[in-house]
N, CA, C and O of each residue as an XYZ file, in Angstrom:
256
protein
N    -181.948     91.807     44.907
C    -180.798     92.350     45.608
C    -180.106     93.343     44.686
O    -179.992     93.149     43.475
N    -179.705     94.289     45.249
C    -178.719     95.502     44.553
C    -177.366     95.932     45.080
O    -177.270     96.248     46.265
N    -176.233     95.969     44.214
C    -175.341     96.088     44.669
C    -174.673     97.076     43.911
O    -174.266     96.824     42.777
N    -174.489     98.471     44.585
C    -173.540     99.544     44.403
C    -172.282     99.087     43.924
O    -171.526     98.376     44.585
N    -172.000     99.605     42.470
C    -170.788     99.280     41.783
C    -170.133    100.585     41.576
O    -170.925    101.510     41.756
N    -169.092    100.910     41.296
C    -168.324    101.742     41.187
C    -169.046    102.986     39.573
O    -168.987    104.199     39.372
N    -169.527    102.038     38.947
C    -169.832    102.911     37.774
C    -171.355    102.746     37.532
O    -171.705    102.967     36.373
N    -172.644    102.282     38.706
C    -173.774    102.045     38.784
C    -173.958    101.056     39.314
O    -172.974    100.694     39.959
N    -175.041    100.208     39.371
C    -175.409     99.357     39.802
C    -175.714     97.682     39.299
O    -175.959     97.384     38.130
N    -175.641     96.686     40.436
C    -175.708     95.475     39.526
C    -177.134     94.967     40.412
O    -176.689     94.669     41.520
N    -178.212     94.802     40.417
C    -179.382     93.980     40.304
C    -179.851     92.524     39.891
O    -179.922     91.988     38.785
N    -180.143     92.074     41.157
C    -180.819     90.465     40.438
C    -182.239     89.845     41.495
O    -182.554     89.620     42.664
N    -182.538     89.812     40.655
C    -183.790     89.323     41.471
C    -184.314     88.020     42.379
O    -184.094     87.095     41.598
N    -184.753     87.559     43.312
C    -184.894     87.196     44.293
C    -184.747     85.550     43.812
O    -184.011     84.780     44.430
N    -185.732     85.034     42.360
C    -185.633     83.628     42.079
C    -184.160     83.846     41.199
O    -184.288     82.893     40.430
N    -183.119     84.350     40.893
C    -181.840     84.082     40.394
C    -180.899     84.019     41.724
O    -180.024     83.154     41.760
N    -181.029     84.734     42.593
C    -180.004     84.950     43.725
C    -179.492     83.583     44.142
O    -178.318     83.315     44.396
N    -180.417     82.843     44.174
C    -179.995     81.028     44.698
C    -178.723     80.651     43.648
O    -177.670     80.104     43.975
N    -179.062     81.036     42.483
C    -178.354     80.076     41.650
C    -176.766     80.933     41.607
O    -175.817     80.597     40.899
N    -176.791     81.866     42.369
C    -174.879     82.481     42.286
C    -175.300     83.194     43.606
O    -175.375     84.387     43.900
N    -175.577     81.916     44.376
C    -175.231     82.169     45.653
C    -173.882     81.713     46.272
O    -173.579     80.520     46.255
N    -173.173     82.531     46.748
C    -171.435     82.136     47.101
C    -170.604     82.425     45.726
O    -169.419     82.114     45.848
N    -170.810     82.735     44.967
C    -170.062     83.293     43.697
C    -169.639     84.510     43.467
O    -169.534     85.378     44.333
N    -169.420     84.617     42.497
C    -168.567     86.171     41.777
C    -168.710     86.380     40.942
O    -168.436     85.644     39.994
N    -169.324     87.730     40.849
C    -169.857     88.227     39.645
C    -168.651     89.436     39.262
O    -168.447     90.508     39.833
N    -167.989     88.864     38.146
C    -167.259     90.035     37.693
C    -167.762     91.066     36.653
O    -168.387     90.492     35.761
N    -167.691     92.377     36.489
C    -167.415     92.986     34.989
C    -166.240     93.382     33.983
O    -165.396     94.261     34.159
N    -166.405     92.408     32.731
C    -165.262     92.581     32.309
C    -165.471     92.937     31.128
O    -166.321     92.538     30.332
N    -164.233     94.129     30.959
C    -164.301     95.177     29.626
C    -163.257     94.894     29.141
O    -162.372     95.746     29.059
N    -163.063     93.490     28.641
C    -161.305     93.236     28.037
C    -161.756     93.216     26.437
O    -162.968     93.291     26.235
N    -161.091     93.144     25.564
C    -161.907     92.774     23.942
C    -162.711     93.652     23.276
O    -163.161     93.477     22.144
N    -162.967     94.989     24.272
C    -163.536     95.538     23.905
C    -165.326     94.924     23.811
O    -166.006     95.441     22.925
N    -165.904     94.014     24.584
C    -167.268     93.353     24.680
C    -167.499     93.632     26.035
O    -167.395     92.550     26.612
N    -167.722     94.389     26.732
C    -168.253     94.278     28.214
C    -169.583     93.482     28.052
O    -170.465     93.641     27.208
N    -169.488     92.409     29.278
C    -169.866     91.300     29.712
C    -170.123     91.252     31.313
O    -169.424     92.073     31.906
N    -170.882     90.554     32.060
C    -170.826     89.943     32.981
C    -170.170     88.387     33.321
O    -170.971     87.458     33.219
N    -169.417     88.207     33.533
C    -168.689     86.684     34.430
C    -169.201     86.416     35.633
O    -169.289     87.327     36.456
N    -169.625     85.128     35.936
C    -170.341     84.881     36.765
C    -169.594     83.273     37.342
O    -169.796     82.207     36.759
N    -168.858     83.402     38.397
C    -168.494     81.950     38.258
C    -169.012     81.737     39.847
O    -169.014     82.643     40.680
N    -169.512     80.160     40.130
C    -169.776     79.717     41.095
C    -169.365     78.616     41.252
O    -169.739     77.606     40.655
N    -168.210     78.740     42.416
C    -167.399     77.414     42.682
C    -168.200     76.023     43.245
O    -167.655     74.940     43.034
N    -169.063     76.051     43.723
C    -169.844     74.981     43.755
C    -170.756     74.329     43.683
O    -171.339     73.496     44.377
N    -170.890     74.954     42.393
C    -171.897     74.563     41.821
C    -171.409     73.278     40.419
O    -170.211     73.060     40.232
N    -172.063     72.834     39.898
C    -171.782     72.202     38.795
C    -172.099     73.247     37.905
O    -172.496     74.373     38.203
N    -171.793     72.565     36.276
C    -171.799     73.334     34.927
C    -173.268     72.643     34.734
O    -173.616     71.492     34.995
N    -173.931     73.616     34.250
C    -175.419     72.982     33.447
C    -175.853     72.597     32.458
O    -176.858     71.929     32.217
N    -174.802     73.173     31.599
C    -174.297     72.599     30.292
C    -175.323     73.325     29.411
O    -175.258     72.862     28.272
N    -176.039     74.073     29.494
C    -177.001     74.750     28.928
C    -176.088     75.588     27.584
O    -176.309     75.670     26.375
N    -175.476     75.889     28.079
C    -174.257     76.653     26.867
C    -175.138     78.120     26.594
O    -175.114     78.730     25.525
N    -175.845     78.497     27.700
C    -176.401     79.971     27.348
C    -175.368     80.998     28.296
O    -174.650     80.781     29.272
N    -175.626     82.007     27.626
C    -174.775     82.876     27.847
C    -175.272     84.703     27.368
O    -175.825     84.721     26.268
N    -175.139     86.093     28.024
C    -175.732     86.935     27.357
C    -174.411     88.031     27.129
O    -173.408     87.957     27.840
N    -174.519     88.760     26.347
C    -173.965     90.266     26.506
C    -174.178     91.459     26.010
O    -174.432     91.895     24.887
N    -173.980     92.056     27.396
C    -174.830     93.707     27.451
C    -174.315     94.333     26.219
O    -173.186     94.443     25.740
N    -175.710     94.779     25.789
C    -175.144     95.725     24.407
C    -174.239     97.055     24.497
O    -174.597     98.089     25.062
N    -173.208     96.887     23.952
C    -172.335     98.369     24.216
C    -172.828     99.503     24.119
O    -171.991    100.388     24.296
N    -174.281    100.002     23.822
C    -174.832    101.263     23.979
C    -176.210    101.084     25.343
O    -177.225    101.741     25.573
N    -175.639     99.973     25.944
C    -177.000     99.641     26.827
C    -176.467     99.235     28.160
O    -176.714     98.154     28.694
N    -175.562    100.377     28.761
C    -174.963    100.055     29.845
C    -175.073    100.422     30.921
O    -174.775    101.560     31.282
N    -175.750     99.084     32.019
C    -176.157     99.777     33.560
C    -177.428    100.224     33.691
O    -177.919    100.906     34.590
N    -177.988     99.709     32.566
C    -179.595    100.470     32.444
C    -179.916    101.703     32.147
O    -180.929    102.396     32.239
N    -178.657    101.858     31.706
C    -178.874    103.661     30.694
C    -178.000    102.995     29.474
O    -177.119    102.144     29.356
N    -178.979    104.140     28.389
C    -178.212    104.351     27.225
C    -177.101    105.372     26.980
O    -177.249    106.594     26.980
N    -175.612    104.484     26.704
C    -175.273    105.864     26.833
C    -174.884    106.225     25.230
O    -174.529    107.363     24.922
């Protein structure tokens, strides 16, 4: 699935879509770390404690 964002695009592929299905995917540029937030209210926590973030010269699938 692809979704037109204001400054490019956000993409996810067909076996992730289940798992932030009914959720919200934010982008947030606070701290100076742009990140993706991803919260899904009903889901449980998985406790996995993984987590990623987009490299600041690697944004949207261009380098800028």
């Amino acid at each position: 699935m692809t979704w037109d964002l204001a400054h490019g695009k956000f993409v996810v592929d067909e076996a992730t879509t289940s798992f932030i299905d009914g959720g919200v995917v934010n982008y947030d540029i606070s701290n100076f770390m742009p990140n993706f937030i991803v919260s899904v209210p009903d889901k449980g926590q998985c406790g996995c404690g993984s987590s990623f973030v987009v490299p600041k010269d690697y944004i949207f699938g261009k380098t800028v």
